[in-house]
N, C-alpha and C positions, 0 to 999 in steps of 0.2 A: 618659747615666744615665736610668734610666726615674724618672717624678716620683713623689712619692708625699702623698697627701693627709690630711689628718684625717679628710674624708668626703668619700665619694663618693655619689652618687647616678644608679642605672642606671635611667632611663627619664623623658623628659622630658612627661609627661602632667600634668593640675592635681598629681597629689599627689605626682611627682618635684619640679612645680616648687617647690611649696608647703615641701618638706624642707629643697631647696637653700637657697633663702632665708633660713627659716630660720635655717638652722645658720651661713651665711654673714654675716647679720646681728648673730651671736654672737660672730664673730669668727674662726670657725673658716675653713680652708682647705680650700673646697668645687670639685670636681666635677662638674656635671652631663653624664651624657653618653646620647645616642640615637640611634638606626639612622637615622631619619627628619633628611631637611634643614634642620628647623627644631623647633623646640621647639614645644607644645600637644597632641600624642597624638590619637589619633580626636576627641573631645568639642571639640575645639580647632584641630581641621586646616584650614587653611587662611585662618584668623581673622587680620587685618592691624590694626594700630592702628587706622591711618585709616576702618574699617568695623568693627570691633568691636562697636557701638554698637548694629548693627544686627542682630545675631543674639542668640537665646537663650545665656544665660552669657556675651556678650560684658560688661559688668561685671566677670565675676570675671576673664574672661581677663585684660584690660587692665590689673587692679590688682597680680596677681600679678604677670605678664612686666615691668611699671615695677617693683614693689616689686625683683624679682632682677636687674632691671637696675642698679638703682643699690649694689649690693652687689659685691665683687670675686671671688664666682663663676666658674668658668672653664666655660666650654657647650661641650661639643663635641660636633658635628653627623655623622651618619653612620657613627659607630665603632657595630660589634657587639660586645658583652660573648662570647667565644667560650667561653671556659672559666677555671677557677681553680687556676692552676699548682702553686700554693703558698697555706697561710695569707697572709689580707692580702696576695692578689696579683690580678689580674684581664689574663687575656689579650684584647686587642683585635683586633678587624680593620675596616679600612675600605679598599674598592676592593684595590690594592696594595698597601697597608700595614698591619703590624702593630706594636703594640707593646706595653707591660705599664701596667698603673696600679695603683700602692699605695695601700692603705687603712689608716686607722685604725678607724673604722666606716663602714659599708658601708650604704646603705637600698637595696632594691629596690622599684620602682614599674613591674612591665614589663608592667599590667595585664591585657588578656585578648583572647581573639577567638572567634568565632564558632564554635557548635556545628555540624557538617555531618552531615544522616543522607540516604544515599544512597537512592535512586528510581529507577527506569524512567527516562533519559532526562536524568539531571544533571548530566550530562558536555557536555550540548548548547550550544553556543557562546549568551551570552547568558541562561544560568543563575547567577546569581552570589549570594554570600551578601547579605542584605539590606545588612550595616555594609560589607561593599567596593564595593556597590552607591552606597553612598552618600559612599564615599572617593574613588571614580574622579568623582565628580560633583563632587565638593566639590574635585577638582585639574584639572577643565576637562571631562570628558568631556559633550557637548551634549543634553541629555535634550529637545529643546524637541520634545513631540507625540508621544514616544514611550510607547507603551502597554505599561505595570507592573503585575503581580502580586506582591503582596509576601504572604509566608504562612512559616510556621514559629511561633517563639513568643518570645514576651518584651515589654518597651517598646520596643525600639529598632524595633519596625516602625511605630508611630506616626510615631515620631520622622523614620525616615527617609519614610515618605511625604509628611511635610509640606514637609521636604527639597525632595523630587523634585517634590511639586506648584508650589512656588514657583519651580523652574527651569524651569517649562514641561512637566513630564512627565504625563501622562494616567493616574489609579493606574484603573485595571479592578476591584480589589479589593482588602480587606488582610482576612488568614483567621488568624484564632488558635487553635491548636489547643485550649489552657486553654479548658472547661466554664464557662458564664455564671457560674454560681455562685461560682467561684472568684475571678472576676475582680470579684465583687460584694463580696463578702468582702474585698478585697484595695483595692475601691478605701474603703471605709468604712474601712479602717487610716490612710488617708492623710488622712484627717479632722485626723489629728496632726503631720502633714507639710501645710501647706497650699501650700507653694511647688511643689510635688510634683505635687497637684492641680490647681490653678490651668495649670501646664504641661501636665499630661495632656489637661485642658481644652483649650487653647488647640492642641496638634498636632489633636484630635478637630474643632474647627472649622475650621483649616485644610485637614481634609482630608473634610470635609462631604459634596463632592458622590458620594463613592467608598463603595462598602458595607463593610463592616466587620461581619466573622461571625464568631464565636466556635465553638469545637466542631468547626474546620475545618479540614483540613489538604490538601494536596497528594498525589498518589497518582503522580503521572506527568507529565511535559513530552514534545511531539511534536517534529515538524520536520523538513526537510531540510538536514541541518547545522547551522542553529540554530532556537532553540526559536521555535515560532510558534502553538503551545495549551496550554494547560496545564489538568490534569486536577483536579478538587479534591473533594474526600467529606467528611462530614459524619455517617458510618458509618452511612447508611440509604441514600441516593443520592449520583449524582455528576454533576457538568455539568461540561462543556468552556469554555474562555475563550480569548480569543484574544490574543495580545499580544506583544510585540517583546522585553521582557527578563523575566527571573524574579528577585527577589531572597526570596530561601529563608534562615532561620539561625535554630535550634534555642536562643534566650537565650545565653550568653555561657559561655569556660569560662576559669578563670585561664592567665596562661601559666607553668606553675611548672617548667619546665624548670631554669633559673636557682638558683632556690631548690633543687631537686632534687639540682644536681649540688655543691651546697654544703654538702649533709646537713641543709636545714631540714625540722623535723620535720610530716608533712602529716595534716590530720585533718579527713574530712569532703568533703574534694575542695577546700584549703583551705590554706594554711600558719597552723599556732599560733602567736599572739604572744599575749604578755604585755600588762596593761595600758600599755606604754611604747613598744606596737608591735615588741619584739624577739624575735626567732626563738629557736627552742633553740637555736642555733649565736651564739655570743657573739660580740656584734660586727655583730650581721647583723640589720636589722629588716624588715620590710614594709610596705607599704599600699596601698590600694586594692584594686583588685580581687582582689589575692593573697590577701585575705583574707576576701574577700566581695561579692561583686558589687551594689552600693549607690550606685551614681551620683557624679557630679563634688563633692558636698558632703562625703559620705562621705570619698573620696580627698582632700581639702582639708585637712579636719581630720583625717584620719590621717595623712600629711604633715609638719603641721605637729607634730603629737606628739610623729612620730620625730626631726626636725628640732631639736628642743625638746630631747630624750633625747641625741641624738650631741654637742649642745653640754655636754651637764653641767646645765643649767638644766630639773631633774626636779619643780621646783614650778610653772612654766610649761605643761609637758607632761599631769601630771596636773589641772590646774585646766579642761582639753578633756575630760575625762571623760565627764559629763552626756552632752555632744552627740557626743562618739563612742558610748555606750549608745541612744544614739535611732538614730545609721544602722548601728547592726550591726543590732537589732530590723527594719530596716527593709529589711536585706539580706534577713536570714532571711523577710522575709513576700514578696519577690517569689520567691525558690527557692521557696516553698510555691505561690505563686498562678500559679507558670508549670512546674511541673513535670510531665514527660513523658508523656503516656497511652500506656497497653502497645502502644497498635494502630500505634505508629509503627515498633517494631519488625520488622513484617511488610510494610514499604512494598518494598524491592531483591525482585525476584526473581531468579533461582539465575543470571545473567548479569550484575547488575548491577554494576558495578567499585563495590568496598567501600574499596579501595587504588589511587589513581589514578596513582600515582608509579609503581607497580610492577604496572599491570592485575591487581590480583586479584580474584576476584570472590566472591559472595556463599558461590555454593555451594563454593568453594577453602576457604575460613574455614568453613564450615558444619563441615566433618570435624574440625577440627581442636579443641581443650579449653582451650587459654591462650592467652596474648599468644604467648608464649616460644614454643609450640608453632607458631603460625600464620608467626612469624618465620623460624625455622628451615627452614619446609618448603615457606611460598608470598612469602617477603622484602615479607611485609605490614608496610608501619613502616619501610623499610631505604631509602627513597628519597628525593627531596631533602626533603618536608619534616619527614621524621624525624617520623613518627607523630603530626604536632600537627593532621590532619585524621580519617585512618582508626583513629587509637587514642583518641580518645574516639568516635569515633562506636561502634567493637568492644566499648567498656568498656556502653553504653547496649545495644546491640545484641545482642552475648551475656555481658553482665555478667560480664568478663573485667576483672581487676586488671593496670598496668602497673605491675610493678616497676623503681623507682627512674631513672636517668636517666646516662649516658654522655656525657662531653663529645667534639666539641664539640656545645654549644648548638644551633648551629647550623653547616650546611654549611661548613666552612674551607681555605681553600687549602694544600697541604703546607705551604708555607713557615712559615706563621702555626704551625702544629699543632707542627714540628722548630724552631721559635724558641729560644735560651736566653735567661734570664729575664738580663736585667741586676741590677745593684745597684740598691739605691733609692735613689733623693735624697731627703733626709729632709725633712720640714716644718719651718717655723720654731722655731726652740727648742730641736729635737731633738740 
C-alpha cells in the first residue's frame, strides 16, 4: 500500500525543514523528503553537528535539524519528486525504485539554481557555476592553491569566495557585473537588515587580499581542454587572468518545474501565494526561493508559515507576518540591485553551444522566434537536463516565454513513468 500523509514536504533545505517540523510538531503526520543524502540543501550542505558551530548559519542549522529530530517526521533521503499522477498523489523515484506518496497538503521548498549565460569557451572543463563550484568543495573536492576566478552576479559570489579562500583556494578575482551604483543603493537597504550586513562584511574581509570590481563581467575562457585564462571587460577594455577553475553564475533562478507541473500559478518568474504561503492550486504552498530569492531567513520564516497553515493553526502563521513583509522587500531589492545589463546578451558568438545536452548553438536558435519553435527544429530543451540550463539562459537571451512544464520533473526510468498508482493507506483517524 503506498502511505499517505497529512503533509508532505518536497525539499529538505532551511525552509523544508523549518515546515516539516513545524507541522510535525502539531501533531500532524509529516514527510520530509530530498534528492540529496542528507538533509540542509546548498546553504546547509555538508554541515555536521559536531562542526556546526563553526560555520555561518551553523546556529540555525543545529536548532532546526535537533528541533525535527525530536518530532516523528519521517526524512526520506534520495527520493526525486518525478511527477503528480493524480490529485494528492506524488510519483517518486530513487536509484531502482519507485513509488507513490499521498498527501493531504503538500509544501514545496525545492528552492533554486544557478543562472547559466553562455560564452566563448564555457564548456571548457573547469568552468563551473559559482554555487556548484562551491558544492563540489564543500563534498571534498581539494581547492588547496588552486587559482579562482569567480564573476557572474548576485551575493553568492562573496559568499562562495570566502568558501574557497578558507579551503586553501587562491581567488585571482571576483567581478560583478551590477553597476557600483546599484550595489550602493542596495547595500544602504540593508541598513534594515543588519545581520545581512554584518555577513556581507565579514565574506568582504575574508576575501580582502583578492580584487573585487564591479561593472565586470567575463567575455571568454581559453585553454587546452580545460580552461587556463579567462577574458573579463568592463565595456571599455579587457585583460586576460590566468587560473585553474572559473566559477561563473548569473544570481539564482527558482526551480518551479514542480510547481509547474502542478498548475501553480506563476507571476513574475515566481509562484503566487497567498499570505499563508498557498498556491492557487489548493492544497499546495510554497517557500523559499519559489517565491523569491531572499536567503536562509526568508526560507525559515516562510516555512515555518506554511508549516503553521497545513497544521490548522492560522493564528500562528499569520502572527510571522511582519518578518515575512521585511524578506519579501528584501527579496525584491536584490532582483533589483543584481539585475542583468543588456551587454550580456551578446557574450556566445554564432558557435557557442546555447544547449549543451543537445550541441546547439547560438546561431541554430538565432533563426528561430519561440521556445516551442527552437525545440521542434534544433531539440533545444529535449536533453537530459530538460531546459533548467538553456531555457532560462534563451528566456534572458532572446526573451522567449517557456510555456508551462511536462512531467516527468525530471529524467525517469520507464518503469517509474508505466508504474500504477496503488491504494493509499490512509493517515491516522481517516
Amino acid at each position: 500500500m503506498t502511505v499517505r500523509f497529512d503533509v508532505v514536504v518536497v525539499g529538505a533545505g532551511p525552509g523544508g525543514i523549518a515546515a516539516a517540523a513545524v507541522a510535525a510538531e502539531s501533531g500532524r503526520r509529516v514527510c520530509l523528503l530530498d534528492d540529496n543524502a542528507a538533509p540542509g540543501g546548498q546553504i546547509w550542505r555538508g554541515f555536521r553537528a559536531e562542526t556546526a558551530r563553526q560555520h555561518l548559519h551553523g546556529r540555525s542549522f543545529l536548532g532546526w535539524t535537533q528541533r525535527l529530530s525530536r518530532t516523528e517526521c519521517e526524512v526520506w533521503n534520495g527520493w526525486q519528486a518525478i511527477e503528480a499522477p493524480s490529485p494528492g498523489r506524488l510519483r517518486l523515484e530513487r536509484d531502482s525504485e519507485t513509488r507513490d506518496i499521498g498527501f493531504a497538503k503538500l509544501i514545496l521548498a525545492t528552492g533554486a539554481r544557478e543562472r547559466f549565460l553562455p560564452f566563448p569557451g564555457w564548456t571548457l572543463q573547469g568552468v563551473m557555476g559559482a554555487g556548484g563550484l562551491q558544492a563540489l568543495v564543500k563534498s571534498g573536492l581539494d581547492a588547496k592553491g588552486k587559482r579562482v576566478v569567480l564573476a557572474g552576479s548576485g551575493p553568492l559570489l562573496l559568499a562562495v569566495a570566502a568558501g574557497l579562500t578558507k579551503s586553501g583556494a587562491r581567488i585571482a578575482g571576483i567581478y560583478e557585473q551590477a553597476q557600483l551604483g546599484r550595489l550602493a543603493a542596495f547595500g544602504i537597504s540593508l541598513l534594515g537588515h543588519p545581520a545581512k550586513l554584518a555577513e556581507g562584511a565579514r565574506y568582504r574581509i575574508q576575501t580582502s587580499s583578492a580584487p573585487y570590481r564591479t561593472g565586470c563581467w567575463v567575455v571568454g575562457a581559453k585553454g587546452k581542454g580545460r580552461v587556463e585564462q579567462v577574458i573579463v571587460t568592463d565595456g571599455r577594455k579587457e585583460w586576460t587572468l590566468a587560473c585553474d577553475w572559473l566559477g561563473c553564475g548569473f544570481h539564482l533562478v527558482p526551480n518551479l518545474e514542480l510547481p509547474q507541473v502542478l498548475g501553480c500559478r506563476i507571476t513574475g518568474g515566481y509562484v503566487a501565494v497567498d499570505d499563508l504561503q498557498q498556491s492557487s492550486v489548493p492544497h499546495v504552498a510554497c517557500v523559499g526561493e519559489l517565491t523569491g530569492v531572499g536567503g536562509v531567513e526568508k526560507a525559515l520564516v516562510e516555512g515555518q508559515i506554511a508549516g503553521w497553515a497545513a497544521a490548522g493553526r492560522d493564528a500562528e502563521a499569520h502572527a510571522l507576518a511582519p518578518r515575512r513583509k521585511k524578506f519579501e522587500r528584501f527579496a525584491m531589492q536584490i532582483d533589483c540591485a543584481f539585475a542583468l545589463r543588456p551587454e550580456l546578451r551578446g557574450l556566445a558568438d554564432a558557435e557557442t553551444l546555447v544547449c549543451r545536452c543537445e550541441d546547439v548553438t547560438h546561431a541554430a536558435l538565432k533563426e528561430r522566434s519561440s521556445w516551442r519553435e527552437a525545440k521542434l527544429h534544433t531539440r533545444c530543451g529535449m536533453g537530459a537536463c530538460q531546459g533548467r540550463v538553456c531555457g532560462t539562459a534563451t528566456e534572458f537571451l532572446f526573451r522567449w516565454e517557456r510555456a508551462g512544464m511536462r512531467p516527468p520533473v525530471y529524467p525517469a526510468k520507464v518503469f517509474t513513468l508505466a508504474a500504477e498508482g496503488e491504494p493509499l493507506k490512509a493517515v491516522h483517524g481517516e
